[in-house]
C-alpha positions as CSV (number, residue, x, y, z in Angstrom):
1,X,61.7,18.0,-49.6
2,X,64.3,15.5,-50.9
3,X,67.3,16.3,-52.6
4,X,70.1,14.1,-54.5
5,X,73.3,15.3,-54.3
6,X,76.1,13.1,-55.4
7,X,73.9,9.9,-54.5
8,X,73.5,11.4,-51.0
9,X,69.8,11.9,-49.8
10,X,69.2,15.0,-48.2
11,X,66.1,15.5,-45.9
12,X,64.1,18.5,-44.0
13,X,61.7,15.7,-42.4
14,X,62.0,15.7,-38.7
15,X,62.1,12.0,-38.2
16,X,62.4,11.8,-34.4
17,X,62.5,14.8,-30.9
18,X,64.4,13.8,-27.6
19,X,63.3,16.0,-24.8
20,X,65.9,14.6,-22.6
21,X,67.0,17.7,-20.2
22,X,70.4,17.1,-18.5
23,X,69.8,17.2,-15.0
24,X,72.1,18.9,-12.7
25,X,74.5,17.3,-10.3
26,X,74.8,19.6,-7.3
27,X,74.8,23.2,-7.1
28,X,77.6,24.7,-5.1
29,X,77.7,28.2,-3.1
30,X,80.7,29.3,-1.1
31,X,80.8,32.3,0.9
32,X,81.9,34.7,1.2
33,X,84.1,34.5,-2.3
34,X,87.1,35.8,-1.8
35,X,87.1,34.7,2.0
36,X,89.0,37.2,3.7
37,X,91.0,35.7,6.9
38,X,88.1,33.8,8.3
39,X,86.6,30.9,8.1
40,X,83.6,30.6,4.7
41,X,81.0,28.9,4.7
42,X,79.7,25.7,2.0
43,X,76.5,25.1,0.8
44,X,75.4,21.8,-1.6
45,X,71.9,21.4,-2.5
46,X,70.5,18.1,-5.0
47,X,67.2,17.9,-6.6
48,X,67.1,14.7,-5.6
49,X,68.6,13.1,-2.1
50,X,72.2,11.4,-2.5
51,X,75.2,9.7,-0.8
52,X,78.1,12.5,-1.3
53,X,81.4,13.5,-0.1
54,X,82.3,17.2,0.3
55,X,86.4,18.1,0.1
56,X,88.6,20.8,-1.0
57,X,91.4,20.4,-2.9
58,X,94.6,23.2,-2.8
59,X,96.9,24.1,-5.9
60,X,98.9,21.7,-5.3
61,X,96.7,18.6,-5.2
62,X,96.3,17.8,-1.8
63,X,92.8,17.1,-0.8
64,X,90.9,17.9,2.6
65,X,87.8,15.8,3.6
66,X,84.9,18.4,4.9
67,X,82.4,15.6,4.8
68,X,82.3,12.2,4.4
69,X,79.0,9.6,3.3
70,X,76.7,11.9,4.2
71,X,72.9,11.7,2.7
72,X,70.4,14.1,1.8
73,X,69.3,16.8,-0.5
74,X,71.2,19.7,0.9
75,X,73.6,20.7,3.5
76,X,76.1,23.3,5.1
77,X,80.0,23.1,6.3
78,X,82.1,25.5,8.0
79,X,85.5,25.8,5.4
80,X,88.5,24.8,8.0
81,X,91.1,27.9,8.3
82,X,92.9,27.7,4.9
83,X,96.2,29.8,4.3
84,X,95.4,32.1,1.5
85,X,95.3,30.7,-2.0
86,X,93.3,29.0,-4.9
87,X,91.1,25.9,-3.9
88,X,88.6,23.7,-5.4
89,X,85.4,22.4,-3.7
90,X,84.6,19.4,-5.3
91,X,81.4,17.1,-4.6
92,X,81.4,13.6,-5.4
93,X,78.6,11.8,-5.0
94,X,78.3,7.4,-4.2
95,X,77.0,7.5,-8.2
96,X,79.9,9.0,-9.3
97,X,79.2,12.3,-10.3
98,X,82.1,15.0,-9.7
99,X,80.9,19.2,-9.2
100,X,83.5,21.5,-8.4
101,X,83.5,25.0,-7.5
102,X,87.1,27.4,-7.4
103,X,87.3,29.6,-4.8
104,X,89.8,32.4,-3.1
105,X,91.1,32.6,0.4
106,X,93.0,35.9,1.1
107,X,94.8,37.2,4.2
């Protein structure tokens, strides 16, 4: 069905379909969430293997390496003893890709 509308062609006729999917970086679990005066515990899984860089990152910018060039499709790190607060984990892989996940440390 075609339409004119102020010299402006309208159109109902599917003309092309992407079936592109956004793929997802990294998924990120901490535990536990709040951590309660102790140390937590990182997880990072990929669905495919990559170079990345695991930190954490406190209120006020500062940032502390957990891991550094590592390769792979998942992994595990022990959180260091963090004073209590609000913290970022962020994952950066060599592609450039950024996930972060905010998390709670509480005495």
């Amino acid at each position: 069905m075609l339409v004119r509308e102020n010299y402006i062609t309208i159109s109902n006729k599917i003309t092309s379909v992407t079936t592109d999917q956004p793929t997802f970086l990294a998924t990120i679990a901490i535990f536990p969430n709040p951590i309660i005066s102790g140390e937590g515990i990182i997880r990072v899984n990929f669905a495919q293997t990559e170079r990345y860089n695991v930190s954490i990152i406190n209120t006020l910018g500062q940032e502390i390496p957990i891991i550094e060039n590592q390769i792979g499709l998942h992994g595990e790190y022990r959180l260091p003893l963090l004073s209590q607060g609000v913290y970022s984990c962020v994952v950066r892989t060599a592609r450039g890709e950024v996930t972060t996940l905010g998390f709670i440390v509480m005495e």
